[in-house]
N, C-alpha and C positions, 0 to 999 in steps of 0.2 A: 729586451730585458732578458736578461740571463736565469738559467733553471736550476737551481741547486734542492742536490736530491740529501735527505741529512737521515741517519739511520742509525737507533739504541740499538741494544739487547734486548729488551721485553715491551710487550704494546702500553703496559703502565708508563716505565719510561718515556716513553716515545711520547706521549699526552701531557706528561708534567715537562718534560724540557720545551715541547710546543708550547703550552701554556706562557712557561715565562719569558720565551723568546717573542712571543707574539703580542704578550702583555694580551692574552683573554682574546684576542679577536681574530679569530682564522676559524677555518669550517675544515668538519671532519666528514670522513665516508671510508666503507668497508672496504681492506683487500680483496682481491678474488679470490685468496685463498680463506677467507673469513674469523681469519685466526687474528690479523692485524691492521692497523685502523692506517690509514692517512690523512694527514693533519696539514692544511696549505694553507699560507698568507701572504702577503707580501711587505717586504722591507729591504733593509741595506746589508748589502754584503761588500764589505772592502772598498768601501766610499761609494759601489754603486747601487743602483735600484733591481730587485730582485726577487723571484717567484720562489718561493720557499715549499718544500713538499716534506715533511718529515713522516718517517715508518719508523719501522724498525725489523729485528729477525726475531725468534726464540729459541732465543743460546743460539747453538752450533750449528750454521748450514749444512756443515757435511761431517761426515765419519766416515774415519779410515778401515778399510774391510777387505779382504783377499778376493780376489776373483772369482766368478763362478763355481768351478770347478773345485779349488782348494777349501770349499764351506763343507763339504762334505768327511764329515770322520772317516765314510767305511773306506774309501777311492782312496784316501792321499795317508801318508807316512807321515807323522808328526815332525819329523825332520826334518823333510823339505820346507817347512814353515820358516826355517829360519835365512832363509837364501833366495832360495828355489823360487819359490810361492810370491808372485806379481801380486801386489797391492792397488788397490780403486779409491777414489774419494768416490761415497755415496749420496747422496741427500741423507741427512739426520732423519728425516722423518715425512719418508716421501709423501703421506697423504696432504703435508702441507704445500705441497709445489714452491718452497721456500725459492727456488733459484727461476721458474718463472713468474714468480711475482716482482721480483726485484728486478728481474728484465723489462719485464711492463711497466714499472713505475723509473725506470730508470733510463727508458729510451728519449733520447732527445734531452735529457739533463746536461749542465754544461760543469758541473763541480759536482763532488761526491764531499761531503763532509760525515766523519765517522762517528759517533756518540757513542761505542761501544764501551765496558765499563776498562777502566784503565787498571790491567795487570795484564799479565802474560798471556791468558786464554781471550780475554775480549782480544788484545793485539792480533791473535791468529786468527779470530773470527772477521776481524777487520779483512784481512788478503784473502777471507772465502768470499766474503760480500764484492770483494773489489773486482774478485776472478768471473764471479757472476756477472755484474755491471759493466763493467771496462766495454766491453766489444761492442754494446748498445749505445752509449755517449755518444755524445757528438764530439769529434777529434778536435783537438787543444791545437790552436794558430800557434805557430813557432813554441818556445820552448814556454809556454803560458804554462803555468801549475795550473792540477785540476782535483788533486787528492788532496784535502786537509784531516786531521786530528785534534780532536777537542779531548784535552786532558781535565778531567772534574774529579773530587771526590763526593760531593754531597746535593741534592737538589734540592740546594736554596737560590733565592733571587744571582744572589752576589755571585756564587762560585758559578752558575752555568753563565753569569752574564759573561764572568771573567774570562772563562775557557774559550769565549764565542769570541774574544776579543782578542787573544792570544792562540793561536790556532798549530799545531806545528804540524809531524809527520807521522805517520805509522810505522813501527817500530819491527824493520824484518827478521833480526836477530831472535828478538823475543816469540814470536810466532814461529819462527822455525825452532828451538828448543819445545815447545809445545807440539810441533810436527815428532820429532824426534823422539821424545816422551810416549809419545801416542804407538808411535810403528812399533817403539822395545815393548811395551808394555802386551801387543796385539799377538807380535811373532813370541814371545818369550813366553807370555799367559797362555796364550791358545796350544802350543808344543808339550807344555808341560799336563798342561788341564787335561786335554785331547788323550795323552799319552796312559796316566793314571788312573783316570774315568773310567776308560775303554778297560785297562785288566782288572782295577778293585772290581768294577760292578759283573765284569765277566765270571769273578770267582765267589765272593761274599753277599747276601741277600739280605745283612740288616745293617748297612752300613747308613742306613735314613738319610742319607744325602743324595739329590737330583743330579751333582756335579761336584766331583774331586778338586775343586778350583785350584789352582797355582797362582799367586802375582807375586813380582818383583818387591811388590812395596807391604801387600797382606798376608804374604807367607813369615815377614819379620814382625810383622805387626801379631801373630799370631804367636810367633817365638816367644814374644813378651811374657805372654798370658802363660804360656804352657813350662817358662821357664822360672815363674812365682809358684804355681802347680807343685814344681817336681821338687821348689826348697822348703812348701809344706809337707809335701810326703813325706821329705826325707829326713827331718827337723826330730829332736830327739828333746823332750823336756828335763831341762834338769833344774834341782832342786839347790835350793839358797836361802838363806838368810838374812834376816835384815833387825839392827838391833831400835827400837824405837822408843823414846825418853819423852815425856810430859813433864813439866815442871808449873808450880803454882807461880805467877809473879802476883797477885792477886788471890783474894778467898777463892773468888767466882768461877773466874774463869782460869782453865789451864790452856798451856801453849804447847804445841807440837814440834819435837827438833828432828830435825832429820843428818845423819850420821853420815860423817866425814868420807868412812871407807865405802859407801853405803851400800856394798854384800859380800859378804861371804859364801863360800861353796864348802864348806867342811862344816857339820853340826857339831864337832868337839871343838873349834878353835873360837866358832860361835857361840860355844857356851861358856866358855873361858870369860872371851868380852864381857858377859853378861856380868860372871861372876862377881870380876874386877871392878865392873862399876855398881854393881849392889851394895857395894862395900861404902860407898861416899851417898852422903844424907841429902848434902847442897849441890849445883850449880853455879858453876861462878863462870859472871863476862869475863872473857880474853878481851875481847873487843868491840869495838861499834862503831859503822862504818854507812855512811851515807854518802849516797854520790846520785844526780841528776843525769836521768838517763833519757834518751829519745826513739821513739818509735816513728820511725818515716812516714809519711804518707805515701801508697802505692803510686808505681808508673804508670804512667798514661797507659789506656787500653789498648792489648792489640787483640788478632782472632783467637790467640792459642791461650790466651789467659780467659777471656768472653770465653773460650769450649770449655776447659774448667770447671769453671766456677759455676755455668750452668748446668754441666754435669752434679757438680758436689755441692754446690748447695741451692738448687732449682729445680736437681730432681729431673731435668732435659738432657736426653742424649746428643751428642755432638751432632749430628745430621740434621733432630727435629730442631736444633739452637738454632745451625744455619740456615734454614730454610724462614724460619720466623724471623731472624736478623735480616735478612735479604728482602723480605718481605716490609722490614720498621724500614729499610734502606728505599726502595723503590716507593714507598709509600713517603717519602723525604723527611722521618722523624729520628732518623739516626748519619750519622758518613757513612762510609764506603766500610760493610764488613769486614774486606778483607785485604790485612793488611798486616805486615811484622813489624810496622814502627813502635815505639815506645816515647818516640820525642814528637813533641809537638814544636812545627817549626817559628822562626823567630814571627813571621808577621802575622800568626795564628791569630786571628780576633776574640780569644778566650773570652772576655767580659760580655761583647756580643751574644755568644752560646751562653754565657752566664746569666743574661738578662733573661734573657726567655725564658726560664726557670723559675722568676720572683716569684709567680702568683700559685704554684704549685703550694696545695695547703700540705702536702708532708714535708717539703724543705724549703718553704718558702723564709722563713725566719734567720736560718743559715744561711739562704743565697742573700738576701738582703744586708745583712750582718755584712759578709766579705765586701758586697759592692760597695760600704760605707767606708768599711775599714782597712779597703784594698787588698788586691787577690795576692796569692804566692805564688810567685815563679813556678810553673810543675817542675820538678826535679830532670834532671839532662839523662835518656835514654838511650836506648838504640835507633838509628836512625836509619830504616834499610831502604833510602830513596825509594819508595813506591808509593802511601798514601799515608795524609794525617791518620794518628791513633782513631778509635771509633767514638765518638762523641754525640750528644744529641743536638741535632740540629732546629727542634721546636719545640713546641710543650706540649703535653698530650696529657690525657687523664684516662682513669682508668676503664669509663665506658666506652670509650675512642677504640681503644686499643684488645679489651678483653683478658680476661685470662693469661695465656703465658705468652704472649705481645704486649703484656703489661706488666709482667714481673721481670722479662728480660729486661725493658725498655729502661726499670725504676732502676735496676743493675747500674745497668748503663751510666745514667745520670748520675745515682750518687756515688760511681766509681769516678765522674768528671767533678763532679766538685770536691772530692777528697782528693783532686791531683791540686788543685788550685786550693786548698782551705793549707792551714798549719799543721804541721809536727804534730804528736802527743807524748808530751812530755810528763814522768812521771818520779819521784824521789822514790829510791831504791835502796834500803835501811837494812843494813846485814850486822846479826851477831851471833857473837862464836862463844860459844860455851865451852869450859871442860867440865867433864864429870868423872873427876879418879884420871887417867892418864888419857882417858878418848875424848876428843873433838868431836863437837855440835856446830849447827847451824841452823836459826832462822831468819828466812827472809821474809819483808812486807813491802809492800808496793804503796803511793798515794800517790794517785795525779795530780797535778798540777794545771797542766792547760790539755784538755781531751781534745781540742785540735780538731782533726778529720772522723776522729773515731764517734764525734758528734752524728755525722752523715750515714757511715760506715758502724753502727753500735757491734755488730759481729766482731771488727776488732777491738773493743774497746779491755781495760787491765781490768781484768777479774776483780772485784771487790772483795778483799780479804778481811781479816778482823784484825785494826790494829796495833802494833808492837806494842809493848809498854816501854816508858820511858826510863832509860837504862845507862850505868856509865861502867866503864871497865873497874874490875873487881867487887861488883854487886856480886851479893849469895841469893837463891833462888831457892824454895824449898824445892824436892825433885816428888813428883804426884806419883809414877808407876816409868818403871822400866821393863821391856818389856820382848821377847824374840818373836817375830813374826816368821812362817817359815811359810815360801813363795817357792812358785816354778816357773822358769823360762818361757815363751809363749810363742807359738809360730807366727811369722809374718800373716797377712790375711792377702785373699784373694786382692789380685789388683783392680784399683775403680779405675773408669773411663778415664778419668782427669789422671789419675798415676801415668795411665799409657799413655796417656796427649803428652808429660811433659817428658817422658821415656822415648817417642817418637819424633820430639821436637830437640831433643839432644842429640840422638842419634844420626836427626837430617834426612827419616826416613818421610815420604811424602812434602806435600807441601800446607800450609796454613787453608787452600781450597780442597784438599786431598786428603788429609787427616780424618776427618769425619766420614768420609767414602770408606778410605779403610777398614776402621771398625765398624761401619754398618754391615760390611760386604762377609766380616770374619763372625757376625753373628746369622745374616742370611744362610751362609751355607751349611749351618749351626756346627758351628766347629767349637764355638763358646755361646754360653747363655747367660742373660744379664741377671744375676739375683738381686737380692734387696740392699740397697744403699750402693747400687749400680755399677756392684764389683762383677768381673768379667772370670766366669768361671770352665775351664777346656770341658768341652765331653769328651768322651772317648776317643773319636775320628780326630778331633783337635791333634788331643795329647801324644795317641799315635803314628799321626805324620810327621809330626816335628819332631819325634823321637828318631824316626826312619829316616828325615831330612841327616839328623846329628850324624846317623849309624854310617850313610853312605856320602853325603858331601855337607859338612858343615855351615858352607859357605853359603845356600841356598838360605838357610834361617835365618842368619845370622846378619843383625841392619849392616858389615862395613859394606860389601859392594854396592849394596844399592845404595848406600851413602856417600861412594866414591861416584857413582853414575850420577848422582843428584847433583854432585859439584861440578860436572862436567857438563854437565845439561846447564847450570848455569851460566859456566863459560863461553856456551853459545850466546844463550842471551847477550851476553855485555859482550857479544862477538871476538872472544879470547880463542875459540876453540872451533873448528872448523864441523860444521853439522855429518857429513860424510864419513869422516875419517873416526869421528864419535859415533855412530851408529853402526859400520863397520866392524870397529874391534872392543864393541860392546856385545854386538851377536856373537863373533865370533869365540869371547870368551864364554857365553850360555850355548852356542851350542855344542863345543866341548863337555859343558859339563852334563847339557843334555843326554850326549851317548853313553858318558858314563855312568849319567841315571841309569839310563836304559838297562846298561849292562851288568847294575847290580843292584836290580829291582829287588830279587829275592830277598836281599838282608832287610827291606821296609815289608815286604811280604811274610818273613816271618815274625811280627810285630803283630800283623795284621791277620796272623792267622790265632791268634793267644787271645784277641779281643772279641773276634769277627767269626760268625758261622758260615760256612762254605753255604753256596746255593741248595746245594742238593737237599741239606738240610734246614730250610728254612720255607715258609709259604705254607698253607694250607689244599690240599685236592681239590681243583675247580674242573678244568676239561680235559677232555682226554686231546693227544696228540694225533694228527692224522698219518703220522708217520708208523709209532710204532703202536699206538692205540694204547695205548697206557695216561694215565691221569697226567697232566703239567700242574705244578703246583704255582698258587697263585702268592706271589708275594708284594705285599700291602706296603712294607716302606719303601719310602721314595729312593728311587723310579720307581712304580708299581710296576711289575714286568710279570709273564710268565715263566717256568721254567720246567724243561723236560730233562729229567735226571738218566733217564735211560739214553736217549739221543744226545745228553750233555749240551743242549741248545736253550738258548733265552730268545724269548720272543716280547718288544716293550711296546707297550698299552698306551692308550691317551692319558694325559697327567690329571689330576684335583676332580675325581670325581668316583663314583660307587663303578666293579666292575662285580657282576653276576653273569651264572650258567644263563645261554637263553636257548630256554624250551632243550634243549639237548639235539638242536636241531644241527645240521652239518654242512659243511664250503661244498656245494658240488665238484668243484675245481683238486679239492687237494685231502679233503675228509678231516678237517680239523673241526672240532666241534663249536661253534660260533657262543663266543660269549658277549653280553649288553653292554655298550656304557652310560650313566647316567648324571647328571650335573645336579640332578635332586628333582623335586616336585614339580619345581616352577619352570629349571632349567629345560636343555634338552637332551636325548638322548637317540644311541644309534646303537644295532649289531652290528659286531665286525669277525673277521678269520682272523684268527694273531698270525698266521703265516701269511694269508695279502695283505695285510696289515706293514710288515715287515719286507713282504717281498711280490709286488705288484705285477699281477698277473697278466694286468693289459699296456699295453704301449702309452697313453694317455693316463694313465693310473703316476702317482708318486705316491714314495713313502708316507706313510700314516694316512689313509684313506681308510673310511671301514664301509662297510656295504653302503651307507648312502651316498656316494660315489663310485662305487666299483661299477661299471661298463659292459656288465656280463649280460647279453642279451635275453636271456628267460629263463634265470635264478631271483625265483621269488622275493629274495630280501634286496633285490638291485637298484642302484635308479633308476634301470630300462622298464623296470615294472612298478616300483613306489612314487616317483618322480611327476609332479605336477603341473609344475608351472616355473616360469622364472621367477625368481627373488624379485621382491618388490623396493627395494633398500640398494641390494649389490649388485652389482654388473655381472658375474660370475658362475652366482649360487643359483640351485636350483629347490623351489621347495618341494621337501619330499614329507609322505604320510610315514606317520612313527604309527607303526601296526603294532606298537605295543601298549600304547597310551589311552585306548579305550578302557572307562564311556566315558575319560575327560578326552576325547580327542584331539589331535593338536598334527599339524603339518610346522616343518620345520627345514628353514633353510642348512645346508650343508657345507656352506661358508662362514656367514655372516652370525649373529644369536638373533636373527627374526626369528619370532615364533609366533603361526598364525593359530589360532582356536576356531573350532566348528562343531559342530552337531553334538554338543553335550546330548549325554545318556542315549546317544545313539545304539543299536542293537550292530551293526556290524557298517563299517566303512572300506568299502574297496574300490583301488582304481578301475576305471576301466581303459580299454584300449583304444576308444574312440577319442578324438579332440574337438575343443570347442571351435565352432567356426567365427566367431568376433576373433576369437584371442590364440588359439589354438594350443590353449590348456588342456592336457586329460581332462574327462570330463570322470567325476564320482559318482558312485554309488553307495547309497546311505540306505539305512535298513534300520526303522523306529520301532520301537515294544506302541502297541495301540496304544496303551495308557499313558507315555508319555511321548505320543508324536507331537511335535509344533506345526508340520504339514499342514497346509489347508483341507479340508473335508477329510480332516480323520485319515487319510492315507498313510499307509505305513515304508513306502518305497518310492524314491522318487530317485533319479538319474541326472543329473546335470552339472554344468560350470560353477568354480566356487566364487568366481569371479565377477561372470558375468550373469546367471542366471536368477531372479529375480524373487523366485523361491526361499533361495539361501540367504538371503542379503544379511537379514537379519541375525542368521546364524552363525557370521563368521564373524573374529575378534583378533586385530593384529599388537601381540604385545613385544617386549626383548628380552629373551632369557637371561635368569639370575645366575649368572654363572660365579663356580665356586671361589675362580682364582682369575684377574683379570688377563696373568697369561695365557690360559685358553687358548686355542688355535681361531676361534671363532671372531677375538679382537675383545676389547672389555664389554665383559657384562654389564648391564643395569640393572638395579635390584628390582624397581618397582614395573611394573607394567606401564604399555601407553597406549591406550587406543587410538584407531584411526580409520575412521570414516569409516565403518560396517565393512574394515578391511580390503577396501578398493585400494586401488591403487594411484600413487598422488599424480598427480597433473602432468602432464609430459610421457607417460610410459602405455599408451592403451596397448602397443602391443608388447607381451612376453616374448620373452624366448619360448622355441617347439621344447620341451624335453628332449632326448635324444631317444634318434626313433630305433625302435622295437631290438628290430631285424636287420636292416639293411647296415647296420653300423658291424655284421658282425665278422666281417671278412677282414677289414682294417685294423679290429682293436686287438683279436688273437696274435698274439707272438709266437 
């Protein structure tokens, strides 16, 4: 019996296409890597009988990343990034061991079938899964196939049965323009990022950005925003006229005409008109004009219309849209999010999808209505071969689904049955008046047949009041004539959905990329969302794009990345050869990279109008050990030091409080040591901002603060704070925070374990000796009599936190709340978690030695 190994995108997927493949009856059990399930039954594959094993990955096996050496800013020249600088595929996300799990489950398999979702990037993810498996297989008898491709859009019964049945191939074209994508985007963004970062933050200290980002595709995306900006600044209101007539046809009611020319910019030509027509008492019809007019019913859904509309009228930003769409998709109650078709194709089962809708009590009356009276053709779109428009694939209600999983979903639906419901058709009644020698008009609207605008009431024709019944050469008495005087009005900031369809014109990004962009142009706050979700520059915005204009336009500006966008697609549909695109697309950025380079100064002086020089910004925290003069501490991000006399910046650990501590000093270099702290709950360390920055021991790397420094008997060191091993990470060691008393607290230096002990203790210090079980320092704890927990009253006791039987009680292992889940320590947990009076779990009785005292100190001096 043959092994076929079958593998999604995500472990949801992976369970609902088992599910229907196996019709319910197959047994499931954990990866090794515990992230994803394996799902196995047995049935037919290609007429024969066969062991079926389905997994899946999460998203991307690997990511593209420069080699060791070129990660580092200070070492390597932005430059060589674009040639120079070898590239690695990495694991996406090593702690999952994504590539030996898929070895393990794929050894001895005789077929690989791919489930991943069908666009460009699942394609790519396909040849990382294949690159992983392939060597593990069992080799293919003569020229036997052993790769297949299941093409789906939706997880229903039908379409996964379908794809299972029609199987083709993985598509290398389209995975290698996603290869292609990936490297310009890596070398191009990291050259430029690297380059900027490194001088803004070297000279200016309130720039509040963590990183000067640079991309191909978010520097135009940002152009947008900042080029709506610069035509409100410079936007000048001018003043106009407008002439406005009433007339009675009727006692009651008067009617409103609106004027032929309708403004003037001269206040004397405007009061001319006026005069002219004060002079006539009546109104009389020129004419009267009726004609039936149609309002379409919308095209079929694609992603860039869905980001929109849930932008503009749902109040969702493009990213949090997609991730809930992705989520109605995996969950099988929508198609394939992502998608630029507009036509839905001929053997589409529309009625199908339309059935499952009946009993919805908001459209249920509607869907039932068409299925009696037969549906309409949706209108013939754009058809970009890749997946049907987005459609619902079930029914759902709104406790199913919640909140804004149920407001995109009702989207959804009642944009698919206004592709299939009628026109709204409505008579369209125009008449023209004069009054003295000037032209009127009023128009009125009556529908007729409201069509789709039934489903859709947002578009439905305004309800006016109306016309009265009228025939050419009727007199009207005339109510008030009247000069209104108006002013010009600026554009308004632009909303998400303006820039989606500004972006989508353009050809900047892609339908999966689009919402990346703007999320990433508000992360590095270069714009900020106000109210009714218009995209407004802050300052760093407006001034880079202005200094992009001043020194090479072409950087802002969507055409090249819109030229590389067509070219990258000509790889996919394999027009265009992937090499020779890559090639003399770097070669044209990094041209213009050296001429960034070389006339930096003209964005520099932009940047100096806005932006305050370091020297002058930060408040006096420590003194320097160089020249003993204060370094001023400066709070927006990066938080960093700076010393104005020695013109040096020394940068701090990110998202958390930095204080003087104790005004105590580095033995090593005399800079005065200041705390960091993650808050209450978190943890915290002293550090040198000079070993901080420049590591005094061979074993030491950048950004280490004394709970790691190696210095063998400087009292804030591991050598002397340092406990035990981490009971969680392989690495970490936990050391005593001597500044956390009477809540005391040991805290790992990797990881965010944080262990608790000897609440309202009077004094806690290591001592030099180790425990013989575990060979932990052992502590010394020191109680106020009135509140020792010691047995008989003792106020000092000596021993193991671990293993000594005294403590047991005393000790408490929680995970610090850290502020920002970047953090060096990995994500924080907000809430605490105990465990077991702090022992340590099953498997680990012995720790790691601390590193010892003394003997380490010949090795670590440089």
């Amino acid at each position: 019996m043959r092994t076929v190994l079958m593998v999604a995108e995500k472990p949801s997927l992976a369970q609902s296409i088992a599910k229907i493949l196996s019709r319910g009856n197959m047994s499931s059990r954990k990866g090794l890597n515990g992230a994803c399930s394996v799902h196995e039954y047995t049935g037919s594959f290609l007429g024969q009988s066969a062991h079926f094993k389905m997994t899946s990955v999460c998203g991307h096996v690997m990511t593209l990343d420069f080699i060791g050496k070129y990660n580092s800013w200070d070492k390597v020249d932005p430059a060589e990034l674009f040639s120079k600088a070898p590239t690695e595929k990495k694991e996406a996300n090593p702690k999952l061991t994504m590539v030996k799990f898929l070895q393990v489950e794929g050894r001895g398999c005789d077929c690989i079938v791919l489930w991943l979702d069908c666009d460009k990037e699942g394609e790519n993810i396909c040849f990382e899964v294949l690159d992983a498996v392939l060597p593990v297989m069992n080799k293919p008898r003569g020229a036997e196939r052993t790769i297949y491709r299941a093409k789906f859009s939706s997880i229903t019964d039908t379409d996964i049965c379908n794809a299972m049945n029609h199987l083709g191939e993985p598509n290398r074209n389209e995975a290698l323009s996603v290869d292609a994508r990936q490297e310009l985007d890596l070398r191009i963004g990291c050259a430029f990022t690297r380059f900027q970062t490194k001088y803004f933050q070297g000279k200016y200290g309130n720039l509040d950005s963590s990183l000067i980002s640079f991309g191909p595709c978010q520097t135009p995306t940002l152009g947008f925003c900042v080029e709506r900006h610069d035509k409100i600044q410079s936007f000048k209101p001018e003043t106009y006229w407008v002439l406005q007539a009433k007339v009675n046809p009727e006692k009651e009611n008067s009617l409103t005409l609106d004027w032929d020319r309708v403004r003037v910019f001269d206040r004397e030509v405007a009061q001319m008109f006026l005069n002219i027509t004060k002079m006539a008492k009546e109104a009389k019809v020129e004419s009267v004009s009726k004609k039936e007019k149609v309002k379409q019913r919308p095209l079929a859904l694609n992603t860039v219309e869905m980001l929109r509309v849930a932008s503009a009228a749902l109040g969702m930003g493009p990213q949090h849209a997609m991730q809930i769409a992705e989520r109605l998709y995996t969950q099988g109650y929508i198609s394939y999010p992502r998608t630029e078709t507009t036509h839905y194709p001929e053997n589409f089962d529309l009625k199908g999808c339309l059935r499952q809708q009946a009993n919805n009590p908001y459209w249920a009356e509607t869907v039932k209505a068409l299925l009696s009276e037969g549906i309409n053709r949706p209108r013939k779109g754009h058809d970009a071969g890749d997946h049907p428009p987005i459609t619902p694939m079930r029914a759902a209600t709104e406790a199913e689904l919640g909140g804004d999983g149920w407001r995109l979903y009702e989207y959804i639906t009642r944009h698919f049955i206004a592709t299939v419901s009628a026109d709204c058709k409505y008579l369209q009644t125009t008449i023209s008046f004069s009054i003295g020698p000037e032209r009127f008009t009023c128009v009125g609207k009556v529908v007729t047949s409201p069509g789709f605008t039934e489903i859709m009431p947002w578009h439905s024709i305004p309800l006016e009041e109306s016309l009265p019944h009228c025939e050419k050469g009727d007199l009207f008495p005339i109510g008030e004539i009247k000069l209104l005087e108006k002013q010009t009005s600026p554009p308004d900031y632009l909303t998400e959905a303006e820039l989606i369809t500004l972006m989508e014109k353009h050809g900047i990004g892609t339908d999966a990329s689009i919402p990346v962009h703007i999320n990433n142009i508000c992360q590095r706050n270069y714009v900020t969302v106000e109210s009714g979700r218009r995209l407004k520059p802050t300052n760093l915005g407006i001034v880079l794009v202005h200094g992009y204009y001043k020194i090479d336009a072409e950087l802002v500006l969507p055409t090249i990345r819109s030229a590389v966008e067509k070219q990258l697609n000509l790889i996919a549909l394999g027009k265009a050869n992937y090499h020779q695109v890559l090639e003399h697309t770097l070669d044209i950025f990094k041209r213009k990279f050296h001429y960034f380079v070389d006339s930096i100064a003209g964005m520099d002086e932009l940047m100096e109008v806005s932006f305050s020089p370091l020297a002058a910004t930060g408040k006096p925290l420590s003194r320097c050990g160089k020249c003993h003069r204060f370094m001023k501490y400066i709070q927006a991000k990066p938080s960093r030091l700076h010393c104005s006399h020695c013109d040096d910046t020394y940068s701090l650990p990110q998202n958390g409080t930095i204080k003087l501590y104790k005004e105590l000093r580095c033995p090593l270099d005399d800079f005065e040591l200041v705390l960091w702290s993650s808050g209450s709950r978190g943890k915290s360390y002293p550090l040198c901002p000079y070993c901080y920055n420049h590591p005094p021991f061979r074993d030491m790397k950048k950004g280490m603060g004394c709970n790691e420094c190696t210095h063998p008997t400087c009292q804030h060191s591991l050598s002397m704070l340092g406990i035990g091993q981490c009971v969680e990470c392989e690495n970490g060691v936990l050391v005593l925070d001597s500044t956390s008393g009477p809540k005391w607290k040991m805290a790992c230096n990797k990881c965010n374990v944080i262990v608790h002990f000897f609440e309202n203790a009077h004094k806690v210090r290591v001592s030099p000796e180790t425990c013989d079980l575990c060979e932990a320092a052992l502590v010394d704890v020191d109680f106020n009599k009135a509140k020792s927990p010691l047995p008989g009253d003792e106020t000092q006791h000596s021993g193991c936190v671990f293993c000594d039987p005294v403590f047991q009680d005393l000790v408490e292992l929680k995970h610090a709340a850290m502020r920002h889940p970047m953090h060096r320590g990995g994500q924080g947990k907000r809430q605490g978690r105990g465990r077991g009076k702090g022992r340590r779990p099953g498997g680990r009785i012995n720790p790691k030695k601390p590193k010892d005292k003394m003997a380490a100190l010949a090795a670590y001096f440089v």
